[in-house]
C-alpha positions as CSV (number, residue, x, y, z in Angstrom):
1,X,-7.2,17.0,-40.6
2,X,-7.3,13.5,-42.0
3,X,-4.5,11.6,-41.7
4,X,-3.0,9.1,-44.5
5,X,-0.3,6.5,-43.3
6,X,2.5,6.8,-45.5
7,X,3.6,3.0,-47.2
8,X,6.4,1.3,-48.8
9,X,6.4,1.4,-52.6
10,X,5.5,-1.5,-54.6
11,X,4.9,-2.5,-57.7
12,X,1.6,-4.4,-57.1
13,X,0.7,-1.1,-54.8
14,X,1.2,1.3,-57.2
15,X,0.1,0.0,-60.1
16,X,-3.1,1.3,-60.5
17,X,-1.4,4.5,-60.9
18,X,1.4,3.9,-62.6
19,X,4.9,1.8,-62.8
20,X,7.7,1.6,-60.2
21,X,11.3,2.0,-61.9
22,X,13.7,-0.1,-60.2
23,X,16.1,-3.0,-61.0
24,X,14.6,-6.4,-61.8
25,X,16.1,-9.7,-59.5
26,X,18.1,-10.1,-63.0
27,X,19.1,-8.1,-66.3
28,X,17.5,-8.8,-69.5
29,X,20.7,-8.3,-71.1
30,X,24.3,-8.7,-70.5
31,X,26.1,-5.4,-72.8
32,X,29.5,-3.7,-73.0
33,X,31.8,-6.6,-73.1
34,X,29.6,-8.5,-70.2
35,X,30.1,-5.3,-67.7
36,X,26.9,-3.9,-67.7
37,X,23.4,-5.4,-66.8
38,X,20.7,-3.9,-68.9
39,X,17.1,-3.7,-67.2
40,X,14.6,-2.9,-69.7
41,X,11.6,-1.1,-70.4
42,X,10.4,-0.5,-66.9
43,X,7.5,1.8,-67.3
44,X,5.1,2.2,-70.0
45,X,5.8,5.8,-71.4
46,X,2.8,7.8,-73.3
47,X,3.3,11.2,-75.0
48,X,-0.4,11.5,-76.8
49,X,-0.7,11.8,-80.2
50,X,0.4,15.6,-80.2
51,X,3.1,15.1,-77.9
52,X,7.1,13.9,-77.8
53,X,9.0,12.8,-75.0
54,X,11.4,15.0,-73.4
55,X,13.5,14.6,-70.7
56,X,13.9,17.6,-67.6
57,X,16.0,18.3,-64.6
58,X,14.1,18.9,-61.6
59,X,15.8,20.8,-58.5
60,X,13.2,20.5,-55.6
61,X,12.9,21.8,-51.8
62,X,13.2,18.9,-49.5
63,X,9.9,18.3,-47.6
64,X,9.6,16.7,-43.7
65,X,7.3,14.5,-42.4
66,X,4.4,15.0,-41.2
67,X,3.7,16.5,-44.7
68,X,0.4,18.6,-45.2
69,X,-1.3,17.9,-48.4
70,X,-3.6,20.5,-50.1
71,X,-3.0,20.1,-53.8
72,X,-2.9,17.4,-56.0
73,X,-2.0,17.4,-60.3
74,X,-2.8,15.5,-63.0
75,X,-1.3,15.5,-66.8
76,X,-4.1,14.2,-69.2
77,X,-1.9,14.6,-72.1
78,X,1.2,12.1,-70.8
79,X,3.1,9.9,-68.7
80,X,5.3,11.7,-65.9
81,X,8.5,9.8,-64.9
82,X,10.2,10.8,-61.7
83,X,13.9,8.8,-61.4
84,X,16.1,9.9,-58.3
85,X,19.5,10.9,-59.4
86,X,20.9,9.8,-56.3
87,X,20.2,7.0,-53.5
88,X,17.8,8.9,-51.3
89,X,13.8,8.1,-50.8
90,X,11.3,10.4,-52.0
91,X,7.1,10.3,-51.0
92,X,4.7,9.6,-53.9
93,X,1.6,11.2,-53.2
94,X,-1.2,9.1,-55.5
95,X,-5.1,9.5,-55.4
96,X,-7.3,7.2,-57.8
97,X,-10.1,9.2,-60.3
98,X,-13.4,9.5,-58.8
99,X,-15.2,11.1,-62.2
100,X,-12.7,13.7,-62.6
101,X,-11.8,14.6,-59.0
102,X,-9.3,12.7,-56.6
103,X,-10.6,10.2,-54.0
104,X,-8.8,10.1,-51.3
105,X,-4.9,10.2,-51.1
106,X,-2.3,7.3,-50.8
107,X,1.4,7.9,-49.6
108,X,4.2,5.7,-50.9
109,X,8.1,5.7,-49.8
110,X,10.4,4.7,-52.8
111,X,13.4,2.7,-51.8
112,X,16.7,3.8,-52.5
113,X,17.5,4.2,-55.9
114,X,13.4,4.0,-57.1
115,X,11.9,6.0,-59.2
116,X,8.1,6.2,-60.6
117,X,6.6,6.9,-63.8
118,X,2.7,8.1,-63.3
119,X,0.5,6.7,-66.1
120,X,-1.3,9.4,-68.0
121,X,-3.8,11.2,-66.3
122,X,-3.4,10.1,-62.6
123,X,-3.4,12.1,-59.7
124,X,-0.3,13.0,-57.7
125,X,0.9,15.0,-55.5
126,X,4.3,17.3,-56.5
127,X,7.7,16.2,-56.6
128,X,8.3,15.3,-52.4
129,X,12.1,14.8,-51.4
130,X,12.4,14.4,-47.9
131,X,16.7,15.1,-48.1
132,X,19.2,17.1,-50.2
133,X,20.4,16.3,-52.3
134,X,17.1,16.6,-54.5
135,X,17.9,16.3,-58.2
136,X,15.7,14.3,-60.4
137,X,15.2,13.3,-63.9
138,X,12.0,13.4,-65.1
139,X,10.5,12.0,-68.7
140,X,7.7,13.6,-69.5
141,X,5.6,14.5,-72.4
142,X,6.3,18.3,-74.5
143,X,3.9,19.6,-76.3
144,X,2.0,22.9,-77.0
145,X,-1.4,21.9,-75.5
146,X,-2.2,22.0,-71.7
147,X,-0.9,19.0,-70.0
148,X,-1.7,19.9,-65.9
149,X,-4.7,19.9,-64.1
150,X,-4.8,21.0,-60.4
151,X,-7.4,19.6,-57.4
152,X,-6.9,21.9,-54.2
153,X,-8.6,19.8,-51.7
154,X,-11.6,22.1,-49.2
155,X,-9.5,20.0,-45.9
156,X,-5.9,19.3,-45.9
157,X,-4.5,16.1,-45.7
158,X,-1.5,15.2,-43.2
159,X,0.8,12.4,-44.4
160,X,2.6,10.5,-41.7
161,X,5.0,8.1,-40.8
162,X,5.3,5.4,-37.8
């Protein structure tokens, strides 16, 4: 079984496949009676042309390190935000298009308090918390054509840490 190093997030790492969604050094805007720091638009959201944005809940198993990978998704119809709703790090699983099947895999750990959004199209692996708790918001597109394409890879991969 391969193994694939996992990495820390950035944004010049990741984006190829998408944008990271974190606080800038400093707000854009200063709002509600100078007490809140507004940081704005910090991914590029796209729904297609059939399509609307909608926001989910996701409630999802906490994973462990080493992690075996065996399936990768896409969504050719949208953008797929995935923002923490609390301070704990989460793997990104990311693999760049090699004519319409995945090359091979790169691991990213978010920070604390990152989230992602995937640019439409790219391939990823599932939603990975590695602790509880394991809520997330994600934006993503609704619509009533198919939006998820799946890759099962012949070999596992095994993402590790140091």
């Amino acid at each position: 079984m391969t193994q694939i190093q996992v990495r820390t997030l950035t944004k010049e790492l990741f984006a190829p496949f998408g944008d990271v969604i974190a606080l800038k050094d400093t707000a854009d805007k200063i709002i509600n009676q100078g007490m809140c720091g507004r940081h704005h638009d910090l991914a590029k959201l796209d729904f297609g042309p059939e399509g609307c944005a909608g926001i989910s809940l996701f409630s999802a198993t906490p994973r462990s390190l080493p992690y075996t990978l065996d399936m990768v998704e896409r969504h050719p119809e949208g953008s797929q935000a995935f923002i923490p709703m609390s301070e704990h790090a989460f793997l990104v699983i990311v693999a760049e298009d090699l004519g319409g099947q995945p090359g091979v895999p790169q691991a990213f750990l978010t920070a604390p308090g990152q989230g992602i959004n995937f640019h439409r199209n790219t391939w990823h692996g599932v939603l990975t918390p590695l602790s509880a708790p394991r809520l997330f918001a994600v934006v993503d597109r609704i619509g009533d054509s198919a939006n998820l394409e799946e890759f099962w890879f012949d070999t596992p991969y095994e993402i590790v840490s140091d």
